[in-house]
C-alpha positions in Angstrom: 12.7 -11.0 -13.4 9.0 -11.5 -13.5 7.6 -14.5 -11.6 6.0 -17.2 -13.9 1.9 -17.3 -13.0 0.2 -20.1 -12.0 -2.4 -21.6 -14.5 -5.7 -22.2 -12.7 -9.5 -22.8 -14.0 -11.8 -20.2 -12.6 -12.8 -21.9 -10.2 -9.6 -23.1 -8.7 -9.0 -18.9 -8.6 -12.5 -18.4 -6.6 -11.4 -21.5 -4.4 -8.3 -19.0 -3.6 -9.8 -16.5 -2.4 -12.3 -18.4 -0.4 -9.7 -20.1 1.0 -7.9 -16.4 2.2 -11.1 -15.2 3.5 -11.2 -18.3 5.4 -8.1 -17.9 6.9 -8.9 -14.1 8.1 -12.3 -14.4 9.3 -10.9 -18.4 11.5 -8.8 -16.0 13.5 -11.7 -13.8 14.9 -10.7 -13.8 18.4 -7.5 -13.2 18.1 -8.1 -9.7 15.4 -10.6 -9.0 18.1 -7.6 -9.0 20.5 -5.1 -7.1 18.4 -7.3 -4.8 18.0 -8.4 -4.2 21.2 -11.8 -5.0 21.4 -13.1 -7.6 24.0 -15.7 -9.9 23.1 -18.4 -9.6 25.7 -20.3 -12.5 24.6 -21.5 -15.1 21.9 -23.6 -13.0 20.1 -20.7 -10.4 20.3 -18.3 -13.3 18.8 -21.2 -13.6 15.7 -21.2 -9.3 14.9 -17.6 -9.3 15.0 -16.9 -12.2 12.6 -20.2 -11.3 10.5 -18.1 -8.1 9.7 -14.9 -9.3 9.4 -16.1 -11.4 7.0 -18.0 -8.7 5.1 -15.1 -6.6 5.1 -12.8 -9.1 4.2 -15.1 -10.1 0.9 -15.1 -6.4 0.3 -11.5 -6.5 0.1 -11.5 -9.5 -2.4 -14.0 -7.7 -4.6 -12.3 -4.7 -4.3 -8.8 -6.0 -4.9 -10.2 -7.9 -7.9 -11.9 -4.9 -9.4 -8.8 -2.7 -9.2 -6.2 -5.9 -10.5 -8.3 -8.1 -13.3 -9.3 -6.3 -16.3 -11.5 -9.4 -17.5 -14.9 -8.1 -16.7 -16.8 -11.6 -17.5 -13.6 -13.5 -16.3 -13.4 -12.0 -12.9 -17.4 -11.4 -12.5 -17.8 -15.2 -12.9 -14.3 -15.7 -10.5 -15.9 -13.5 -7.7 -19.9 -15.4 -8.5 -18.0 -18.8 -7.7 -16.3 -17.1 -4.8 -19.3 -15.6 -3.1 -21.1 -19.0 -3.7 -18.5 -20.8 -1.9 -18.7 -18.6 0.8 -22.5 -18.4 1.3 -22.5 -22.8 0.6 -20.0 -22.8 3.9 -21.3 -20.5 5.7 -24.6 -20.4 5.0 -26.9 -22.4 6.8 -29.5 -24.4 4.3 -32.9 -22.6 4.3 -31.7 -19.4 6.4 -31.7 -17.4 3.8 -31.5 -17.9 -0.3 -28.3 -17.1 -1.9 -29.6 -14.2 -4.2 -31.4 -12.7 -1.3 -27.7 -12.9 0.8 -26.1 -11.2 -2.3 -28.4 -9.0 -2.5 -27.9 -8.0 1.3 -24.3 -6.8 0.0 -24.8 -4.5 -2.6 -24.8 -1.7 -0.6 -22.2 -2.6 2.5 -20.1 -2.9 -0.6 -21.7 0.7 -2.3 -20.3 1.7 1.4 -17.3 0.7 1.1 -16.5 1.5 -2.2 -17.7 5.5 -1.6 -15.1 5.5 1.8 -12.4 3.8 -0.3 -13.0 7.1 -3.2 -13.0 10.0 -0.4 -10.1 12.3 -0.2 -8.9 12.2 3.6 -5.3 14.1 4.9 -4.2 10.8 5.7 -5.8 8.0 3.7 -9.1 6.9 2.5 -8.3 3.5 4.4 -9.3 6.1 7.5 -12.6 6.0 6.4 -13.1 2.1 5.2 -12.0 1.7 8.4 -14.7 4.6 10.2 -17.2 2.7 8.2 -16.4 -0.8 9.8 -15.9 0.4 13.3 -19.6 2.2 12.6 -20.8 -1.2 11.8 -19.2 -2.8 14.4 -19.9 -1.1 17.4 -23.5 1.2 15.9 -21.7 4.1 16.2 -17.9 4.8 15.9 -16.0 3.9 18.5 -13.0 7.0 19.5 -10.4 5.1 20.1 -7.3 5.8 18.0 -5.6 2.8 18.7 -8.1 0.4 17.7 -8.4 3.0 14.3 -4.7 2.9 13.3 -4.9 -1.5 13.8 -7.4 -1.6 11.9 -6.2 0.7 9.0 -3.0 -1.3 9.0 -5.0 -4.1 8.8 -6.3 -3.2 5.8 -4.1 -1.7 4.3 -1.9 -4.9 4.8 -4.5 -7.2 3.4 -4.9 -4.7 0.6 -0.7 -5.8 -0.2 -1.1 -9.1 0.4 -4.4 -9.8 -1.2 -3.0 -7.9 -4.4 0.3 -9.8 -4.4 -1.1 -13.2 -4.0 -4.1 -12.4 -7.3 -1.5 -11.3 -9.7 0.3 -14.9 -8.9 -2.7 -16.3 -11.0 -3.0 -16.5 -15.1 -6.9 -17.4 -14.7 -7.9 -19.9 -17.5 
């Protein structure tokens, strides 16, 4: 039997997912752990979150994308989203919101091209190259820290899916 969805505005959707990016991006030094990577310092703390939370908005896009068929219902979902994001993590006067955005387009382009190439074991191996590239400059061989972060995603990927098809977006 087919769970009932849960009515909620568009914006009470974005709030969603702004709250689930929230809750993956808080938890930065302990994904840093599980994955194996020690953070040397504070500006070391700053790259890994700034990624994690690029790669974790990716993942909302991207999940979104692939799950509501409402072009103009879930471009205007993911606008709120993205303006929530850059309103609490932004600081006022850094940098302007369309300029942020703007900084995305082709992290995402990235993203998107490793998510569509054929690999023997998944594309998630290369969205997860592509992170560890941007983590570390180059990509880190460690095939321990690759296979985390794969199941990572790939987990996320479930989750996230799962939790946006609770949702009949008014």
């Amino acid at each position: 039997m087919e769970q009932e969805k849960v009515k909620v505005s568009r914006r009470q959707f974005a709030e969603v997912l702004y709250y689930w990016l929230s809750k993956h991006v808080t938890e930065v030094k302990e994904t840093a752990k599980d994955l194996g990577v020690k953070i040397r310092n504070d500006q070391h703390l700053i790259k890994i979150f700034r990624e994690l939370c690029i790669l974790h908005m990716w993942l909302i896009v991207h999940s979104c994308e692939e799950i509501l068929k409402d072009e103009d219902k879930r471009n205007e979902c993911l606008d709120i989203f993205h303006q929530l994001v850059y309103d609490h993590y932004i600081q006022k006067g850094e940098i302007s919101f369309t300029n942020w955005m703007v900084q995305f387009a082709p992290i995402y382009a990235e993203y998107n091209k490793a998510m569509e190439t054929e690999h023997p074991s998944t594309p998630l191996w290369v969205v997860a190259t592509v992170f560890n590239k941007r983590l570390f400059g180059e990509v880190w061989e460690d095939l321990g820290f690759q296979v985390k972060l794969i199941t990572r995603i790939g987990l996320s990927r479930i989750y996230l899916a799962k939790a946006i098809k609770q949702y009949d977006i008014e």
